[in-house]
N, C-alpha and C positions, 0 to 999 in steps of 0.2 A: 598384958591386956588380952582378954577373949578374944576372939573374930564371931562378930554377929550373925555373917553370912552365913556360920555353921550354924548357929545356933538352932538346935532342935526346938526350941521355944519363942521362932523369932515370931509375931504376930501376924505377918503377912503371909508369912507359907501355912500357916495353921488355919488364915481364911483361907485361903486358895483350897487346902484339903479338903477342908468341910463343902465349900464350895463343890467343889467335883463330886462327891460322893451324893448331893443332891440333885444335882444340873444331867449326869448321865443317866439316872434310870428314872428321870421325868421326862428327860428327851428321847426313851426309850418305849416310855409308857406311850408319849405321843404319835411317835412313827409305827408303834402296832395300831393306834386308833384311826392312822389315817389309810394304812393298808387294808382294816376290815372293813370299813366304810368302801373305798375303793371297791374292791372284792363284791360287796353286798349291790354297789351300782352297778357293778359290770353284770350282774347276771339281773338286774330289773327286780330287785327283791327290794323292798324297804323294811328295813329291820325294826320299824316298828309295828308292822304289821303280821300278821298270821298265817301261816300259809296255807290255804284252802286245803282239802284234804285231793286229792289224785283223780278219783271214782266216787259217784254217789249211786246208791243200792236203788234201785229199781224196785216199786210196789208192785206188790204179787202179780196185780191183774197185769201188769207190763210186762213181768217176767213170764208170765203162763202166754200171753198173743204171741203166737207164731210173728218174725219178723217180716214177712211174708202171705200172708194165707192163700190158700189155692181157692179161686173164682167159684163160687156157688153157681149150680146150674138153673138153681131158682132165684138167684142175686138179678135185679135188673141192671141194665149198662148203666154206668155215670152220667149223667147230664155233661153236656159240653160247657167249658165256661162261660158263651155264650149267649148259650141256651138258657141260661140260668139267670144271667142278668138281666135277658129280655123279661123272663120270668119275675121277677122283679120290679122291674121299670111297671109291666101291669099290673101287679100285685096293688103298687101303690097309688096306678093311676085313678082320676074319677071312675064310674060306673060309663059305660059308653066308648068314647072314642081317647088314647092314651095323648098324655101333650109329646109333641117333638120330642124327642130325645137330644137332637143337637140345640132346640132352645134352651130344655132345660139346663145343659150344660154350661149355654155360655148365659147361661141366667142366674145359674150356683157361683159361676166365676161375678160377673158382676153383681150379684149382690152384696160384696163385701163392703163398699161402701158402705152402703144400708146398714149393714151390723154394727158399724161404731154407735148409733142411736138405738136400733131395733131390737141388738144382741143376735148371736150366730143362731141363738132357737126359735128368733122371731118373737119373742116375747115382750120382749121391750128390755132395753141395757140398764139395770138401776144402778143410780145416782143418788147414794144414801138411802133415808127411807122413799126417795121422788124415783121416777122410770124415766128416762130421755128423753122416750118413745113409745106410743100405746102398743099393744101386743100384734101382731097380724094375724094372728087366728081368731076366725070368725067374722073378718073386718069385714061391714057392708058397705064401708068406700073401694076396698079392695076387690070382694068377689062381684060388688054388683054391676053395674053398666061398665062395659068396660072403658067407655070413655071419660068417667068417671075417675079411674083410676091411674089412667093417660093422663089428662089434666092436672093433674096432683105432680104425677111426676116432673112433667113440664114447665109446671106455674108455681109450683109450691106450695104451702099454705103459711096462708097469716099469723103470728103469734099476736092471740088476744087473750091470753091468760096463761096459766100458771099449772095448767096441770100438768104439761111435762115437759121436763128442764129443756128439749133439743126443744129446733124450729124445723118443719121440714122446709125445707132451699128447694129452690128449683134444678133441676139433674137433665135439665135440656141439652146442655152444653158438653156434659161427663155422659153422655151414651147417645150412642148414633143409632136409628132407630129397629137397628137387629138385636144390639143390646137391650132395649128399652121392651122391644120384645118379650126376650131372655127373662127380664128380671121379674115383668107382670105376671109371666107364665108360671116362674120357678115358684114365686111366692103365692100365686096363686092353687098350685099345687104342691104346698109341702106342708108340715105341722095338720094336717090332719084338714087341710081347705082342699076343696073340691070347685074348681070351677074350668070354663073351656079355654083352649090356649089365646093369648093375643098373638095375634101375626104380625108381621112386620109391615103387610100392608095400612091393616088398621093401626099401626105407631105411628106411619109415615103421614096418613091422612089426616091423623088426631094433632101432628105438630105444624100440617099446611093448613087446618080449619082452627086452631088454635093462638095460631100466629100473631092475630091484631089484639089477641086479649094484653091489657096494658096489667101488669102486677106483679110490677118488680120487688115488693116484700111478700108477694104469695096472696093467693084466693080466699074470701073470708069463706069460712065452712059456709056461710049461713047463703052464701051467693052462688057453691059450684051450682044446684041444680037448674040455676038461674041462666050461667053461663051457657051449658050443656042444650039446653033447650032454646037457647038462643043460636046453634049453632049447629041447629040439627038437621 
């Protein structure tokens, strides 16, 4: 009787061969994929991407400017950066006297509310083919009587139709009357409107002579001038 154990054709040792001769340079093929992958993290590369080229060539006119140039004795000095925004700040202002500078700042800051309806350009924010809010340039609730344009902020206006999706609410409560200031000034001098600053005293006056007005859904348009002159 043979002994099986020898046997060069036993069917077990013949898997196990084949076996191995698969299993070792799969498990080898794997251990280089994870060492390059490795390698590729460590140095911040993703190997599916490209690697930018080192240097990019400089256009003529870049290469030819000195990196440097020596001051012309007919060059005028620099403007200060100061100098430059004051420059500025009048550029934009009305014809006349320029608004605060520290109103309009804190006028650019609080009008951010206003943008969710008005949009940042003041144009009005559209809402499909409808606008939220009508545009503020040009507004003659806006540039004209400045009390006018107090009361609006304070009281709010009525929504009696349909032509734009917001309501304006009343913003009594959302700006203390430096802001309230701030935001009649900012808008009243930006997008291309020209009118004179509101002060904080005329905020502060316009919310003590305003006071007993009763219109917690807001002012019908058709009654501010009513108000205003009731209250003058």
């Amino acid at each position: 009787m043979s002994d099986q154990t020898n046997d060069p054709k036993n069917p077990v040792l013949s898997f196990i061969g084949t076996a191995f001769l698969f299993i070792v340079p799969a498990a080898l093929i794997v251990m280089l994929g994870i060492v390059g992958f490795a390698f590729l993290g460590g140095t911040g590369l993703d190997p599916k991407e490209e690697v930018p080229p080192a240097t990019m060539v400089a256009s003529p006119a870049a290469q030819a400017a000195p990196a440097n140039p020596a001051p012309s004795d007919d060059a005028a000095p620099a403007a200060a950066p100061e100098t430059e925004a004051a420059a500025a700040t009048v550029a934009a202002a009305p014809a006349g006297e320029a608004p605060p500078a520290d109103l309009m700042e804190i006028g650019k800051a609080s009008y951010m509310m206003c943008a969710a309806c008005h949009g940042a350009d003041g144009q009005g924010l559209k809402a499909g083919p409808m606008l939220m809010a009508p545009s503020l340039t040009g507004s003659e609730l806006l540039l004209g009587d400045p009390d006018t344009a107090l009361l609006i902020i304070l009281k709010g206006i009525a929504k009696e139709n349909m032509d734009y999706m917001g309501m304006m609410a009343s913003l009594a409560a959302g700006l203390n009357d430096e802001k309230l200031a701030g935001v009649l000034t900012y808008t009243r001098n930006q997008w291309g409107n020209s009118a004179p600053a509101i002060t904080v005293e005329q905020a502060a006056a316009a919310r003590a002579k305003f006071a007993d007005v009763e219109a917690p859904a807001g002012v019908k348009r058709a009654e501010i001038q009513a108000i205003i002159d009731a209250h003058k």
